[in-house]
C-alpha positions, 0 to 999 in steps of 0.5 A: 488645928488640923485642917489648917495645916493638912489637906483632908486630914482625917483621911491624910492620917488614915491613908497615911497609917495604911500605906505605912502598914502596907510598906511595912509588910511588905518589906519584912515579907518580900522586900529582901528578895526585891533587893537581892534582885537588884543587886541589894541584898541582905546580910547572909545568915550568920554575917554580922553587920560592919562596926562604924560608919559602913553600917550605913551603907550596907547593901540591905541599908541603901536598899531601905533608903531606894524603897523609902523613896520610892514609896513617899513619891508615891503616896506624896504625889497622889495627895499632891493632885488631891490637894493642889489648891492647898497653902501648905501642901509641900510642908504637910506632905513633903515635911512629914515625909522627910522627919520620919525618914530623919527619925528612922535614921536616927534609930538606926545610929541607935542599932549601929551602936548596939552592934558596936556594944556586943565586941566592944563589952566582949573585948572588956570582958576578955581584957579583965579576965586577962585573956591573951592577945587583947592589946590597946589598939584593939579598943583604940579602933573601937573607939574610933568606930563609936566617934564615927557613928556619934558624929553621925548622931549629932548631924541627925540631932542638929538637922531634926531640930532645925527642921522640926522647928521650921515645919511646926511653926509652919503650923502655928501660922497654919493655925493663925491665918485661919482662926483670924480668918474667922476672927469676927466669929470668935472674938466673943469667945472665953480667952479668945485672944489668948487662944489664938496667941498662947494657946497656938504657941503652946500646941506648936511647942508641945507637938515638937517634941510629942510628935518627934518623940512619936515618930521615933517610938515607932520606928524604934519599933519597926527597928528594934523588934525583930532584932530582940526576936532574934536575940530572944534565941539567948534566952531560953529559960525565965524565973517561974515560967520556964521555957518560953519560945522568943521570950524577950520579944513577947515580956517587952511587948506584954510589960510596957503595955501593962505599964501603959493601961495602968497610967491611962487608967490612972490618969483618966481623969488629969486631962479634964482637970487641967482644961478645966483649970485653964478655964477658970485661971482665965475666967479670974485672970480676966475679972482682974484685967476688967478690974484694971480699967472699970471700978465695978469689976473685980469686986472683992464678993466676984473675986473670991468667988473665982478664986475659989474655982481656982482653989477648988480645981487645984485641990482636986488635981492634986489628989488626983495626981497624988494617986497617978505619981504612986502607980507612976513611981511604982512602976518605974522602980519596978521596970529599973528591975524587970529585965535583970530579974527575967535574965537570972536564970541566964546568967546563972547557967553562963548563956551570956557575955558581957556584950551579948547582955549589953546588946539585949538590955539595949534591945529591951530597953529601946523597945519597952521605952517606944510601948512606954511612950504614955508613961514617958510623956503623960504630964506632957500629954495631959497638958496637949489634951487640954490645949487641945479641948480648949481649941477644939471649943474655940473650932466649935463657934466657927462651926456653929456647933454648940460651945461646951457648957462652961463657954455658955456660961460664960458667954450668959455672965457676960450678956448679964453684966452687959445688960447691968451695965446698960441700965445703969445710970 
């Protein structure tokens, strides 16, 4: 799955995560001065960041985009000497580079909206409140500005969809090309044509949105969390608590993994159950395939038998998921409210406007749903876990490795029916 398509890849990742780590340390740490240095500073204390398309283009924003650069060339180029015999090196390095710089440029059209949402609620809250000299131009500009950077968010949404789509399937053949390549080793493996064909499909499919998403989880956070450190300065007092220092910042971080442990916990035994369903789905799909071109196959007795795991293993899945759909539902019900309940004794004492709330709930909600990628993307988890179990069986006989112990049966039931078959008259 991995090695097909990236060179090396537990250290690929490895190295990746540091060199990210270390990136980003050192650009919350002396990065600004680098960029004042090179006539790229930051935003002054105080000054707020323009509204629209010049957002983009900020000294602090073209600064990021050089540093970026600089970094990738660095890393990408080290793995380019390291690995320059492998097929798909320039989509692997260069590919990955490019859709999480797309990602990050992407939450930033997410933050220039929320500085957009702080003057325009501001704006409402004067004109409702029928406060002299607001007039229609004002809201007219505004407007303006939000087309400006919406423009720039579909051109995003259009390039990353494009781009996702060729660089997964870039993988998928990755995949292909090499499980072929050992197609005499896994032919004789459960499902083997369907793992080569849908189950590829299936992981390629699953891992263009699940990846994507991931990748703008963190960034959203590399994002976003500063930003809800600063505004936690709003908040001074919570319900029961008290006064807690940059409060925002530690709930939303304390509240979505809260989230995440309980649906992990819950959830524990789904991605087993569904690779298990896989399995005995294809054990019975396949009996009747067989039953289709040779009149001893698919007996009523074998049939309902199998039918019988298919049956066994959805009920089973059902009470599970039954238990995970009520600490999911309740958890959900309970976030819709969770940052209104913190911000009353806030609202009560006035600390806040209309746009200020706006700015925060956005905040919040950017940075509680990046920690809530678990909970988020659970179903869809599960099923890549079990997609991946069912290849990672499959990697098992290239290998030479043991199969796991439902592919050993099933390869025992086929050597018996083989031997049946020969002494038959």
């Amino acid at each position: 799955m991995f090695h097909s398509f990236f060179p090396n890849p537990k250290l690929f990742f490895t190295s990746g995560a540091i060199w990210s780590l270390i990136c980003i340390l050192v650009w919350y740490t002396v990065g600004p001065q680098f960029g004042a240095a090179i006539g790229l500073p930051p935003l002054a204390p105080g000054e707020k960041p323009p509204i629209g398309l010049g957002f983009f283009f900020t000294p602090d924003n073209l600064w990021f985009y050089l540093y970026f650069t600089i970094f990738v060339l660095i890393f990408g180029g080290v793995w380019k000497v390291l690995a320059k015999d492998h097929p798909w090196a320039n989509w692997s390095i260069w590919g990955s580079a490019f859709i999480i710089f797309i990602a990050y440029f992407s939450v930033q059209t997410s933050v220039a909206i929320n500085n957009w949402r702080g003057p325009f609620f501001d704006l409402l809250q004067d004109a409702l409140a029928k406060k002299p000299g607001i007039t229609a131009s004002q809201f007219y500009v505004l407007q303006v500005n939000f087309l400006q950077i919406g423009f720039v968010g579909v051109a995003l949404n259009v390039i990353t969809a494009f781009f996702t789509n060729h660089y997964v399937f870039r993988w998928r053949t990755a995949m292909n090309n090499f499980y072929m390549s050992k197609w005499d080793k896994l032919r004789h493996i459960e499902g083997a044509s369907q793992r080569v064909q849908e189950d590829t499909m299936r992981f390629a499919n699953i891992l263009e949105g699940l990846g994507v998403t991931l990748i703008n989880s963190v960034m959203t956070l590399v994002v976003f969390l500063p930003l809800l450190f600063a505004m936690s300065q709003h908040v001074a007092d919570l319900p029961i608590i008290g006064a807690v220092p940059h409060a925002l910042f530690w709930l939303a971080i304390a509240w979505s993994l809260f989230g995440t442990a309980l649906l992990a916990f819950a959830g524990i035994k789904l991605p087993g159950l569904n690779f298990r369903n896989q399995r005995v789905e294809a054990a019975y799909r396949k009996e009747l395939v067989y039953g289709e071109d040779h009149g001893d196959r698919a007996q009523p007795v074998t049939v309902r038998e199998l039918y019988d795991n298919v049956r066994r293993n959805y009920f089973r899945m059902y009470w599970h998921y039954a238990y995970f759909n009520v600490a999911r539902f309740s958890y959900g019900q309970l976030d819709a409210i969770f940052l209104n309940f913190i911000l009353i004794p806030t609202f009560v004492a006035g600390k806040i406007t209309l746009g200020i709330w706006q700015q925060i709930s956005t905040a919040f909600g950017e940075v509680s749903n990046s920690f809530q990628y678990l909970v988020n993307y659970w179903s869809t988890i599960i099923e890549l876990l079990s997609i991946h179990k069912r290849l990672k069986a499959f990697e098992a006989a290239i290998d030479d490795a043991p199969l796991p112990a439902i592919d050993q049966r099933y390869l025992a039931r086929e050597e018996s029916d083989g031997e049946l078959a020969a002494d038959r008259p």
